[in-house]
C-alpha positions in Angstrom: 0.0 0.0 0.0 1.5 3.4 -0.7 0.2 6.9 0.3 0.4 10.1 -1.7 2.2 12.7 0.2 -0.4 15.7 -1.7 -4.0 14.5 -0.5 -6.3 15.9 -2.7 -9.8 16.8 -1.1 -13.0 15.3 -1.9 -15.5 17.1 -4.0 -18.7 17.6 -2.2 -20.8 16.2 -5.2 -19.0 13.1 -4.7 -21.1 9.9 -4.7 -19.8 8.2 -1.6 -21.0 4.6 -1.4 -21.8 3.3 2.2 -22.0 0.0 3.5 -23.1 -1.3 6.9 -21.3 -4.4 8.4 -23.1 -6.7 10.7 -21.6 -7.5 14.4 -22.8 -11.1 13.6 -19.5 -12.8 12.6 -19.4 -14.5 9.3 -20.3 -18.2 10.2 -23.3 -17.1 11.4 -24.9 -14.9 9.0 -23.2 -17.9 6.4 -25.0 -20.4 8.5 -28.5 -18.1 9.1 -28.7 -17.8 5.0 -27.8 -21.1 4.0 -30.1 -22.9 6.2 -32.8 -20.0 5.4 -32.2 -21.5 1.6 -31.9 -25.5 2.6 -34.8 -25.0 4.2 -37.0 -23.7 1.4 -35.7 -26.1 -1.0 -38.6 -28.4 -1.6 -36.6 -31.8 -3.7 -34.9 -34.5 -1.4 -32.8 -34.7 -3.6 -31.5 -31.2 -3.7 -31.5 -31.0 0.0 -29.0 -33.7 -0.2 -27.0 -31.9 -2.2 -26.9 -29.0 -0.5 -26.2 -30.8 2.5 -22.9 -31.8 0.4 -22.3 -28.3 -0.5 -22.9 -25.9 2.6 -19.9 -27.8 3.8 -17.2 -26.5 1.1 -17.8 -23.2 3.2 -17.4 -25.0 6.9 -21.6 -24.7 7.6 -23.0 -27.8 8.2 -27.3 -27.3 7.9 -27.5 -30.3 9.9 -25.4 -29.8 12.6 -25.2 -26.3 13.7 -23.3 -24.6 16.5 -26.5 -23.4 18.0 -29.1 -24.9 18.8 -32.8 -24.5 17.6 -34.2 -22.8 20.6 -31.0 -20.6 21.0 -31.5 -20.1 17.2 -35.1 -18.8 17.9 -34.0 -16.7 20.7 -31.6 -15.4 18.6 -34.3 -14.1 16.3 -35.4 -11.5 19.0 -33.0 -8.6 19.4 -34.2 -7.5 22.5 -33.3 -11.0 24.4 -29.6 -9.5 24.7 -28.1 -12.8 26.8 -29.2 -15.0 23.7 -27.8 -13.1 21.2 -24.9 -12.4 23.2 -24.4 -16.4 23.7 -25.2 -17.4 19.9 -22.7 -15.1 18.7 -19.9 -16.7 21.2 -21.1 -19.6 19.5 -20.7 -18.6 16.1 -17.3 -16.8 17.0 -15.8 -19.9 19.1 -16.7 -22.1 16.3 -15.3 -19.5 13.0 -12.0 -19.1 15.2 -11.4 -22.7 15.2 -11.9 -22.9 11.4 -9.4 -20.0 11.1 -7.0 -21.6 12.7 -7.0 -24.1 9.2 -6.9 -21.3 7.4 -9.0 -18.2 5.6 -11.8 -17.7 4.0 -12.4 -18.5 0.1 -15.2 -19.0 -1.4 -14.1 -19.5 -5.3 -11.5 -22.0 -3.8 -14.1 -23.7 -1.5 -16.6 -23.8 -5.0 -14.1 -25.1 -7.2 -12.8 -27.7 -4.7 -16.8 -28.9 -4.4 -17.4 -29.2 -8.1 -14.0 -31.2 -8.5 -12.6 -33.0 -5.6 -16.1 -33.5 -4.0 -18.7 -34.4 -6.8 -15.9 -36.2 -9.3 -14.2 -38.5 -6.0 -15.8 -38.3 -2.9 -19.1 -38.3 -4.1 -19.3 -40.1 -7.4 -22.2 -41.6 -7.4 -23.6 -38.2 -8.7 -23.2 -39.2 -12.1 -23.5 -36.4 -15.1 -27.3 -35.7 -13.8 -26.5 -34.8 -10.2 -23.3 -33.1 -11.0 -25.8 -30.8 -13.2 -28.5 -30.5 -10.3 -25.6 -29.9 -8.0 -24.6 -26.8 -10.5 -28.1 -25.3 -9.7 -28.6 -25.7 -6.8 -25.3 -23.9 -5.9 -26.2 -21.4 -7.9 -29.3 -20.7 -5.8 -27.1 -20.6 -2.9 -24.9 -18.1 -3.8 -27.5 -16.0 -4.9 -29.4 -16.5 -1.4 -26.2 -15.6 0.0 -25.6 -12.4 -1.5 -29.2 -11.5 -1.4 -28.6 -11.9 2.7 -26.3 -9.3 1.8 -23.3 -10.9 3.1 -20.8 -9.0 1.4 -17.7 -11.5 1.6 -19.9 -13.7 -0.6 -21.7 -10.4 -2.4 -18.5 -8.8 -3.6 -17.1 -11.7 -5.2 -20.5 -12.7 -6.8 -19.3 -12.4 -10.2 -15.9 -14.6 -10.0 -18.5 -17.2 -8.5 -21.0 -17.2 -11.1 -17.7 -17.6 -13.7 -16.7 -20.6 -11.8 -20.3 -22.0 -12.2 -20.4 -21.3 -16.0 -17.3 -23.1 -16.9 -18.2 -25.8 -13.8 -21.9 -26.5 -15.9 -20.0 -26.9 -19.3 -16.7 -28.8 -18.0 -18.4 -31.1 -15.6 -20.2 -33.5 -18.1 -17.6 -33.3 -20.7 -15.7 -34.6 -17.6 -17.3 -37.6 -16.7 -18.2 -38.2 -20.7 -14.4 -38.4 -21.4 -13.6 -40.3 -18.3 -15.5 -43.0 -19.8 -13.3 -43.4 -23.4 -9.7 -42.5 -22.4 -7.3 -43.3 -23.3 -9.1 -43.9 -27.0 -8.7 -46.9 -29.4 -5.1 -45.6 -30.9 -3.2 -45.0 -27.2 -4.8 -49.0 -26.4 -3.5 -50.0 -29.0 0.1 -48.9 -28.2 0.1 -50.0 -24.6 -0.9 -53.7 -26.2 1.6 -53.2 -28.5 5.0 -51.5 -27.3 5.0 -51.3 -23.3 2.3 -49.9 -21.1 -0.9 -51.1 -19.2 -2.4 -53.4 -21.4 1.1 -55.4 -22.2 2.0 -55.7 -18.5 -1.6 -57.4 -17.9 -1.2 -59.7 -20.5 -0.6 -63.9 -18.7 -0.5 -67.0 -20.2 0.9 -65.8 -23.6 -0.2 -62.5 -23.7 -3.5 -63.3 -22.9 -5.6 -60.3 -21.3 -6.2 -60.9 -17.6 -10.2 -60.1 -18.7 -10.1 -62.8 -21.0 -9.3 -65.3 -18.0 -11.8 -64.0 -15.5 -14.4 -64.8 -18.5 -12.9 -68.9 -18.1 -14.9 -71.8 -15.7 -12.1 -73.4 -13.5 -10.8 -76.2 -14.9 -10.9 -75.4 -18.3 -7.9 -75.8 -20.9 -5.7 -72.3 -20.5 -6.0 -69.8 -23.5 -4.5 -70.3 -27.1 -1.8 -68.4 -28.0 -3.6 -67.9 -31.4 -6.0 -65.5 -29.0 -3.2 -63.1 -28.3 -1.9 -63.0 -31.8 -5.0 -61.9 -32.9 -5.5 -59.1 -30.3 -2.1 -57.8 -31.7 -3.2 -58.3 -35.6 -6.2 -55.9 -34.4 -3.6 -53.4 -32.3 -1.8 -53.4 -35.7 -4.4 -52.2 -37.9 -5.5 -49.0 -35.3 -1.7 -48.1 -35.6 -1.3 -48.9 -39.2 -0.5 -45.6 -40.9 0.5 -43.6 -37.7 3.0 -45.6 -35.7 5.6 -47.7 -36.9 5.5 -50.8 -35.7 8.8 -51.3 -35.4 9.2 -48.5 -32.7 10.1 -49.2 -29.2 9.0 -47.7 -26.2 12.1 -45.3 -24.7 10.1 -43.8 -21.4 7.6 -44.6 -19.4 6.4 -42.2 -16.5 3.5 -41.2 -14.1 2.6 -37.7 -15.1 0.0 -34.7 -15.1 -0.9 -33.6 -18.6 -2.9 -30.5 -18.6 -4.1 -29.7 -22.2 -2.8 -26.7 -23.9 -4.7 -27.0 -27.3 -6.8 -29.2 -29.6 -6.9 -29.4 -32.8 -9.5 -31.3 -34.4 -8.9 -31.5 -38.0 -4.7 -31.4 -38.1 -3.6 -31.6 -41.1 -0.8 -33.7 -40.7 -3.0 -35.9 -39.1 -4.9 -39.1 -40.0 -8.5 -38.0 -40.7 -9.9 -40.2 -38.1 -7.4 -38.2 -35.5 -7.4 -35.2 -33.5 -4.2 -33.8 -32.5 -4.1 -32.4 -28.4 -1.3 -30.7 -26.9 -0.5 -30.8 -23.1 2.2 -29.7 -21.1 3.6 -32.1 -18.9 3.9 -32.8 -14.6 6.1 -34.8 -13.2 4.0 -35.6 -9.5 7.1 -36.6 -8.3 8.5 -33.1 -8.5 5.2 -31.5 -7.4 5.4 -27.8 -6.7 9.5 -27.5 -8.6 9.2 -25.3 -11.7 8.3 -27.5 -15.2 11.1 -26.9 -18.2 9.8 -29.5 -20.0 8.5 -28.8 -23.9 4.3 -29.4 -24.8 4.1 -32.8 -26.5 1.3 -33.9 -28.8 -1.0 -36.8 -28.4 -3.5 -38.3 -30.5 -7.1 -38.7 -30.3 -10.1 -40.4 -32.1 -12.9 -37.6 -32.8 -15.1 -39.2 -29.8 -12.9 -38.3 -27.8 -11.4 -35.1 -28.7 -14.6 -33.5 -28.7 -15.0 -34.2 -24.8 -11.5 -32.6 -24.1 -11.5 -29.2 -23.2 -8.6 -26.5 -22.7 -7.3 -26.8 -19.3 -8.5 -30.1 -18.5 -6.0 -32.3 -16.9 -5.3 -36.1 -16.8 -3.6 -38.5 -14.4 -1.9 -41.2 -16.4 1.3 -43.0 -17.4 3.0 -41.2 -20.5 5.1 -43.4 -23.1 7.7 -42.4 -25.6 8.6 -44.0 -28.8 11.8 -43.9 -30.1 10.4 -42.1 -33.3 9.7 -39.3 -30.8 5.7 -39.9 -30.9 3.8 -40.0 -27.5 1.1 -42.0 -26.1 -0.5 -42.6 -22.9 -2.5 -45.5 -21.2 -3.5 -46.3 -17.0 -5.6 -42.8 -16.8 -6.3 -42.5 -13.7 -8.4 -39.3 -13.4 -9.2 -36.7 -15.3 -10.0 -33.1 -13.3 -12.1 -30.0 -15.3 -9.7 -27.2 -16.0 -10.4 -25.2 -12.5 -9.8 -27.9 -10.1 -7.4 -26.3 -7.3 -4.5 -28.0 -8.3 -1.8 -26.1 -6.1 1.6 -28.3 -8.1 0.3 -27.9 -12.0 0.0 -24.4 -13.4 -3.0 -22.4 -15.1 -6.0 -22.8 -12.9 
């Protein structure tokens, strides 16, 4: 902060904006509006979910500091000793929370529309991640219509994070589904990668066998040759298949660009560039150089700019890329502190 050594006076016909703070402390009035909005909310189902989300900013609508007598004695100003107490509460409880750290809200969103709907609460599917969009919108707008201004004066960035959330979050879980796409299978089956190390019994697939009676005769090797004659014919054209696999590596790939129609590239091919992080190095500074991968069209089209993907990245010794073992793949704000750009 710096100050200007020539103050300059105010004109009288300034327009002075002037906002009143509440002596309530922030918990509470979070915890007063939130429950105000669980409460109206008529769905089961979106109740649930909001029960999911109030916690991504530490209030919990079914267990509240106060209780709901002390919550209704709150209510009437002139009862001094309740109000005194329920903010103690409140204050006790938002002091503890500091303790872990500050208050933000865009974090808190985007860690609930990544970390929470896509891992700890799956089950959502591409319907309830949706629903949970809305019905988080609705909070934040009861929120600021409470006129908390922590929440109010950040509105917009919030409302951002939602837009990008309701577009991203589908193509998410859509693309989840199809990676790593019929060409990067093929090259784990073929050179080294996930598919080759669960091959048993001469190179037959470890699926194959769980689809076997006990006691039966063990698999042909005629049945691995011909899962290789098909891996042959997704490369044929793109990969040589002479090439041999130089590097093999756990890695971050967040995605830089896509380009569906390259035109060095097979027609059936979409060309994606990510930039590459090493886990293992975490929060050290990246030097390595974009690489390009390749895609089927399916699959492209559910990639998005800043997505990024958990998974084992191979080299060729013809300098071509591929990867296999995807892991997970997060929507392009997840609060990633160790990979760059969100």
């Amino acid at each position: 902060m710096t100050f200007r050594n020539d103050p300059q006076t105010i004109p009288k016909d300034a327009k002075i904006e002037l906002c009143t703070f509440s002596d309530d402390p922030l918990l509470l009035r979070m915890d007063m509006a939130t429950y105000g909005y669980y409460s109206a909310l008529t769905d089961s189902r979106d109740r649930r979910l909001m029960e999911i989300a109030s916690r991504s900013a530490n209030v919990n609508v079914q267990t509240r500091p106060a209780g709901r007598k002390e919550l209704k004695q709150f209510g009437d100003k002139k009862n001094a000793e309740a109000v005194r107490n329920v903010r103690l509460k409140y204050r006790t409880k938002q002091d503890q929370i500091a303790q872990l750290g500050t208050f933000d809200m865009q974090w808190g969103l985007r860690w609930l529309l990544s970390f929470v709907v896509l891992v700890e609460e799956p089950v959502l599917g591409v319907s309830g991640a949706e629903r949970m969009v809305s019905v988080v919108e609705g909070w934040i707008r009861a929120l600021a219509s409470a006129d908390i201004y922590e929440v109010s004066n950040q509105q917009p960035q919030l409302m951002r994070i939602l837009d990008v959330a309701r577009k991203e979050l589908p193509l998410t879980l859509a693309v989840s589904e199809r990676l790593p796409g019929k060409l990067n299978l093929a090259c784990s089956l073929l050179f080294a990668g996930q598919l080759r190390n669960a091959f048993v019994d001469a190179y037959k697939p470890r699926w194959a066998l769980t689809d076997q009676v006990a006691g039966d005769q063990k698999p042909k090797d005629e049945d691995a040759e011909v899962e290789r004659e098909r891996a042959r014919d997704v490369v044929d054209g793109v990969v040589p298949v002479d090439a041999e696999c130089t590097r093999s590596r756990p890695v971050d790939l967040r995605i830089a660009s896509i380009d569906l129609a390259a035109e060095d590239c097979s027609e059936r091919l979409s060309r994606v560039c990510v930039r590459i992080y090493d886990r293992s190095l975490l929060a050290d500074r990246n030097d390595e150089e974009p690489v390009d991968l390749l895609f089927e069209a399916d699959v492209a089209s559910c990639l998005c700019v800043g997505f990024v993907i958990e998974a084992t990245l191979h080299t060729l010794s013809n300098g071509m890329h591929y990867m296999d073992a995807v892991t997970m793949v997060w929507p392009s704000y997840a609060p990633l502190d160790y990979v760059d750009g969100h």
